[in-house]
C-alpha positions as YAML, in Angstrom:
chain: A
units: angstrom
residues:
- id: 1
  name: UNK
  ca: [34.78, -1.46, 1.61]
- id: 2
  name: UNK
  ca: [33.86, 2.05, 3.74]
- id: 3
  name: UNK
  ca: [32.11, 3.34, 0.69]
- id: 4
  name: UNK
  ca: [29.89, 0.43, 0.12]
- id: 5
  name: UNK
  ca: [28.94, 0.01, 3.75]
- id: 6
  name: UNK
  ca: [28.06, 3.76, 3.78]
- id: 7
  name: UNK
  ca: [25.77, 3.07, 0.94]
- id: 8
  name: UNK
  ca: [24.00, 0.20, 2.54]
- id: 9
  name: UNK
  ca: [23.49, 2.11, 5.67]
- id: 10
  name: UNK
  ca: [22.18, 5.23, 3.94]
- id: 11
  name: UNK
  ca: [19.92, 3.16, 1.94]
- id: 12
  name: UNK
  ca: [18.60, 1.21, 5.18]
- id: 13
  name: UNK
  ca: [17.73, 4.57, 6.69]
- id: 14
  name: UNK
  ca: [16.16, 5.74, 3.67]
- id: 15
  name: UNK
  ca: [14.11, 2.55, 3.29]
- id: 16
  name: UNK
  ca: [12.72, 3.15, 6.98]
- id: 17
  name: UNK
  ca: [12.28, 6.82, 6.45]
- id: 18
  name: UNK
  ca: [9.74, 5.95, 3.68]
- id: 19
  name: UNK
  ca: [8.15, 3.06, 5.56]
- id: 20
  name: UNK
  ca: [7.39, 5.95, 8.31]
- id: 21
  name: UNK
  ca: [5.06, 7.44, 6.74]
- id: 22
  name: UNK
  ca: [2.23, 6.87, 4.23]
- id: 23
  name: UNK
  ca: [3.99, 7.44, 0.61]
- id: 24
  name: UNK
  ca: [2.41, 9.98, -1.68]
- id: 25
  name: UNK
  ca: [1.16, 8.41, -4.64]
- id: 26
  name: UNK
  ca: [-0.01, 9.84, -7.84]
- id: 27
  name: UNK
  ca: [-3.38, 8.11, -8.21]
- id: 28
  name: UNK
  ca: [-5.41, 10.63, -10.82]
- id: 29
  name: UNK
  ca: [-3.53, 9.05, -14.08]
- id: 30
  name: UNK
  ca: [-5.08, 5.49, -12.29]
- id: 31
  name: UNK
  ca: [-8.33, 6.92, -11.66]
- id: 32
  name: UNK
  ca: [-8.56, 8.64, -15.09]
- id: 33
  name: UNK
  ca: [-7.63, 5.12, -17.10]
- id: 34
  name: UNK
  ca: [-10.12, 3.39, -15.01]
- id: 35
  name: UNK
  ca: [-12.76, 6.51, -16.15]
- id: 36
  name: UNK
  ca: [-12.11, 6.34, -19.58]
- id: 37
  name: UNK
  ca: [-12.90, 2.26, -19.31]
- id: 38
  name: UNK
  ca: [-16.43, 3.11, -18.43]
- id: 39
  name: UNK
  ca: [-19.37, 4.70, -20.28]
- id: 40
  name: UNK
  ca: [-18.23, 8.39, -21.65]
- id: 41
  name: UNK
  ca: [-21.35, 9.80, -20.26]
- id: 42
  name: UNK
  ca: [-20.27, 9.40, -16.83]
- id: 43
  name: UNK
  ca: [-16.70, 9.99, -16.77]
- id: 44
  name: UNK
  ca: [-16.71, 13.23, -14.79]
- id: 45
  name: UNK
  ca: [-18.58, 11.11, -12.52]
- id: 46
  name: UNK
  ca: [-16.07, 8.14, -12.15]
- id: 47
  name: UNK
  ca: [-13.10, 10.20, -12.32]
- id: 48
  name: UNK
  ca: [-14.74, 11.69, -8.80]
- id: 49
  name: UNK
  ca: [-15.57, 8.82, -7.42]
- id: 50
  name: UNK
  ca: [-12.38, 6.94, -8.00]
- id: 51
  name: UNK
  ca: [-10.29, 9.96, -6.32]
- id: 52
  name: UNK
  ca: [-12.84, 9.69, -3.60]
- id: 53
  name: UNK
  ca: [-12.21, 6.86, -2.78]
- id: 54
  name: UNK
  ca: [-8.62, 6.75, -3.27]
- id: 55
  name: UNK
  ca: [-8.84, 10.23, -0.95]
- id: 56
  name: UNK
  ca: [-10.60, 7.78, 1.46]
- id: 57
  name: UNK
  ca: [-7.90, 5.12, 1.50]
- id: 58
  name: UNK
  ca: [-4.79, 7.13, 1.89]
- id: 59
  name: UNK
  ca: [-7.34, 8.73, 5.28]
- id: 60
  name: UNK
  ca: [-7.25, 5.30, 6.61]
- id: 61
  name: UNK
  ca: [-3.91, 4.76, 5.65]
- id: 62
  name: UNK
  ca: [-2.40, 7.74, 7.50]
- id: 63
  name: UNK
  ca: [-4.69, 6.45, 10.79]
- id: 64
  name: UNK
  ca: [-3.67, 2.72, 10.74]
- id: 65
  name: UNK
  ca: [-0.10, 3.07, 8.76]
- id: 66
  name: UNK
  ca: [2.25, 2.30, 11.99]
- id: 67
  name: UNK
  ca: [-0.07, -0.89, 12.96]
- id: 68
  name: UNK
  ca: [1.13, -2.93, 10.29]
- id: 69
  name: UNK
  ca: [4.58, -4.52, 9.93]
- id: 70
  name: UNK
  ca: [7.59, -2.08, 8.39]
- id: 71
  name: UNK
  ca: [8.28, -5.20, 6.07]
- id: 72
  name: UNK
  ca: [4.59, -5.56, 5.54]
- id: 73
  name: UNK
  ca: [4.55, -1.76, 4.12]
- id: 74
  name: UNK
  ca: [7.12, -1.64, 2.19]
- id: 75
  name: UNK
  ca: [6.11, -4.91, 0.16]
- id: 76
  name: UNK
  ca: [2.46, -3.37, -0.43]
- id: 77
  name: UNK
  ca: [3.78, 0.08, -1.65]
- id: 78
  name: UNK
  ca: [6.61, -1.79, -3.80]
- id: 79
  name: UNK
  ca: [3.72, -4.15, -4.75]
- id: 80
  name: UNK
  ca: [1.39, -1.20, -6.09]
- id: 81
  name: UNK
  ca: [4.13, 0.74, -7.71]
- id: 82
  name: UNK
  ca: [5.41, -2.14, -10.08]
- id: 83
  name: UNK
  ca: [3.98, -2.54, -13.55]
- id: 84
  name: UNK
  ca: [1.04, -0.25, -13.16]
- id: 85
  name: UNK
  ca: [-0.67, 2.68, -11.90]
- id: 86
  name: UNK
  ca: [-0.04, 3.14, -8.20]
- id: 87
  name: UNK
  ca: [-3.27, 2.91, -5.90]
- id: 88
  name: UNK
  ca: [-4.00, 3.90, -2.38]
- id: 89
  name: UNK
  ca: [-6.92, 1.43, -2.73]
- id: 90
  name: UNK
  ca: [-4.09, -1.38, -3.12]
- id: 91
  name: UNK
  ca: [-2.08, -0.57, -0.65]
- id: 92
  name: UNK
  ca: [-4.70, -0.76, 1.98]
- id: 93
  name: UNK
  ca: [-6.14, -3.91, 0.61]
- id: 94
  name: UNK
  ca: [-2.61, -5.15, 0.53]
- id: 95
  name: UNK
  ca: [-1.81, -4.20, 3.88]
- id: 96
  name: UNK
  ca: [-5.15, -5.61, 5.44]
- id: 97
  name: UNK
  ca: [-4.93, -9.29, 3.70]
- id: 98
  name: UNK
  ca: [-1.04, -9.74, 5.04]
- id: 99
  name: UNK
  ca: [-2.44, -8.26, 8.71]
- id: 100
  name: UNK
  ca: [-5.50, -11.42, 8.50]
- id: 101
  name: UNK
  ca: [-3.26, -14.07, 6.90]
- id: 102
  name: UNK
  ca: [-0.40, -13.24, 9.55]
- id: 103
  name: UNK
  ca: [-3.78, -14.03, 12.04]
- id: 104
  name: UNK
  ca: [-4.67, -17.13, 10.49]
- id: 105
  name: UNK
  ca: [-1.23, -18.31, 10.61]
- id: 106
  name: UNK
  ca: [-0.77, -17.07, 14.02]
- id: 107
  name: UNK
  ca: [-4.38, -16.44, 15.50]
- id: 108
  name: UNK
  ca: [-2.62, -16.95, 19.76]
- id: 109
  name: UNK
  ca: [1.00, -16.12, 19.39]
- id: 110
  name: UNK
  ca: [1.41, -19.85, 19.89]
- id: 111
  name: UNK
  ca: [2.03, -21.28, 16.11]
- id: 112
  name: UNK
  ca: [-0.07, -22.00, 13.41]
- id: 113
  name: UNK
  ca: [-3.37, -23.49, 14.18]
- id: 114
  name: UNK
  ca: [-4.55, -26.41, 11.97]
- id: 115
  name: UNK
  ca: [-8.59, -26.55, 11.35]
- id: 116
  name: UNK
  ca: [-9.96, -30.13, 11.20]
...
């Protein structure tokens, strides 16, 4: 039974050792499938502007990444890395709409608040 708790406790470190920090991603094979889905003329074009702005999301990432839930994180990253492409973009996205429906659920601290 040592062995196996030893596991579970090395993996529960190493889970919160990569919700730390902002994961690197490898977002060019992404950005280059979502280039070649567009007009050929302008692929140089959308190839930069799709690492731009993935460039721009993993900057806004590394400034808000310990605001938002460790749970919260890893669920987005795990989200964005299964079936597909991974994507800075997503993450952020991801992390932003739990953040504002965690808000609506919650907006005082004082239970969910029912519109009428």
């Amino acid at each position: 039974m040592f062995p196996s708790a030893s596991l579970l406790a090395l993996a529960g470190t190493l889970l919160l050792t990569v919700a730390d920090k902002v994961p690197a991603l490898d977002v060019e094979s992404s950005c280059r499938a979502a280039a070649k889905m567009g007009d050929s003329l302008s692929l140089d074009a959308t190839l930069r502007q799709c690492l731009a702005d993935e460039k721009s999301a993993r900057d806004e990432l590394e400034k808000q990444w310990t605001q938002f839930p460790v749970a919260l994180r890893q669920r987005c990253v795990t989200t964005t890395e299964t079936g597909g492409d991974p994507s800075y973009v997503e993450v952020l996205v991801c992390l932003q709409m739990g953040r504002d429906a965690a808000q609506m659920e919650d907006p005082l601290g004082g239970g969910r608040q029912d519109k009428k």
